[in-house]
C-alpha positions in Angstrom: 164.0 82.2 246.6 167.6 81.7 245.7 167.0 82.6 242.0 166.2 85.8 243.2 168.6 86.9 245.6 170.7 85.8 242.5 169.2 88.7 240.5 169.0 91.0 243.3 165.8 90.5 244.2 164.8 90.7 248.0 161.3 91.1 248.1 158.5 90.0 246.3 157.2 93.8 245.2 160.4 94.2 243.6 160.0 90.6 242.2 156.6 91.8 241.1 158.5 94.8 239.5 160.9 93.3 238.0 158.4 90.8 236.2 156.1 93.7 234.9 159.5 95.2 233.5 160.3 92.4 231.7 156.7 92.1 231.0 156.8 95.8 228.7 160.2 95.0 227.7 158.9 92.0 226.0 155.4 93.2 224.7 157.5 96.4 223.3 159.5 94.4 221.0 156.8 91.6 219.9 154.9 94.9 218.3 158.0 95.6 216.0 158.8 92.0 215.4 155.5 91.5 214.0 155.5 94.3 212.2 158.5 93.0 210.1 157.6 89.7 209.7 154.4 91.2 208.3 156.5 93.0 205.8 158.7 90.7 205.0 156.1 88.3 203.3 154.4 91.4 201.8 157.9 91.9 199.9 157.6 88.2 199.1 154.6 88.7 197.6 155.2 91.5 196.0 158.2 90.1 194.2 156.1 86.8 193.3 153.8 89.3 191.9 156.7 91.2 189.8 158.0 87.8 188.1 154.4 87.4 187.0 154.0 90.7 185.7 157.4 90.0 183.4 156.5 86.5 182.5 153.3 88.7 181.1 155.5 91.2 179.4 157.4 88.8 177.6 154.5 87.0 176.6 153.1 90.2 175.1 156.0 90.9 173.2 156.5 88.0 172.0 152.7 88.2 170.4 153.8 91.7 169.3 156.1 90.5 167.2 154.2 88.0 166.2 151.3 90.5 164.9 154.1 92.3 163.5 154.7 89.6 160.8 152.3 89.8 158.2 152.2 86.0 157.3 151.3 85.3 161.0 148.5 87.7 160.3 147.1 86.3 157.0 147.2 82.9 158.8 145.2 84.2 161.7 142.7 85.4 159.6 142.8 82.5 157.5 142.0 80.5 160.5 140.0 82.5 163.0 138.4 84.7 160.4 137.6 82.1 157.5 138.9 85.2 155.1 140.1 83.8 151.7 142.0 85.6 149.1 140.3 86.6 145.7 140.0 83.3 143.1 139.9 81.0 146.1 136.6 78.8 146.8 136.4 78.9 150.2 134.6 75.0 152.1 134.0 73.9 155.7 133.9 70.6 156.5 131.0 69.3 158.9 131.4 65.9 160.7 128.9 64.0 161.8 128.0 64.2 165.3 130.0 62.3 167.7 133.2 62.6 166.2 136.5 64.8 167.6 138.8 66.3 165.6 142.2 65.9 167.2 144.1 69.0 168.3 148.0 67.7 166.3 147.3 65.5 163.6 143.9 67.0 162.3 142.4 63.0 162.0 139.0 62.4 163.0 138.8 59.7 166.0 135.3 58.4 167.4 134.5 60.2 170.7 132.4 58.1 172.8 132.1 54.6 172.2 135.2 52.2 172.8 136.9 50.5 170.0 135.0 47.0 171.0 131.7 49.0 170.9 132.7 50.5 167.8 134.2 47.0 166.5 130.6 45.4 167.0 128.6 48.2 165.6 130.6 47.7 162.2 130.3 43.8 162.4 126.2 44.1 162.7 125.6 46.9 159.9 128.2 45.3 157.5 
């Protein structure tokens, strides 16, 4: 009972008061607190958001400016279209199946079988 003749406090209602006070005083300010924090990583994510929408906008002009280069065009549909200009012959190679194409160097390397698989294979048909 020291601590609260320290504060004042004399009798237990007005202890009992004093702790309901403090009670509202503290449940009063956790509803604004979390309101903020709640904002706060809304504007976080809304900013995360707004870098992704530029990386996006100069990704799309950069491809504008490609498409506004009409080389970058004729190679497109060169290679998506299979379009050919007049006097060329156009020809698609077909590989036999099993083999990959590699993305960079345009080779042909054997898909599944390892290179001892492949090593033995050679040995017994040659």
């Amino acid at each position: 009972m020291r601590i609260g003749y320290a504060l004042g406090v004399t009798s237990p209602r007005r202890a009992a008061l004093l702790a309901a006070l403090v009670c509202v005083l503290l449940l009063s300010v956790a509803m604004p607190l979390r309101n903020y924090l709640g904002q706060r990583a809304e504007l976080a994510a809304v900013y995360e958001q707004q870098h992704i929408l530029a990386d996006k906008i100069a990704e799309l002009a950069r491809r504008r400016g490609l498409l506004a280069d009409p080389e970058h065009i004729e190679t497109q549909a060169r290679e998506r279209l299979r379009y050919v200009l007049p006097g060329e012959a156009p020809y698609l190679v077909q590989l036999p199946p099993g083999t990959i194409v590699a993305a960079g160097t345009g080779g042909v390397q054997a898909s599944t079988q390892p290179w001892y698989g492949q090593l033995w294979k050679s040995i017994n048909s040659g």
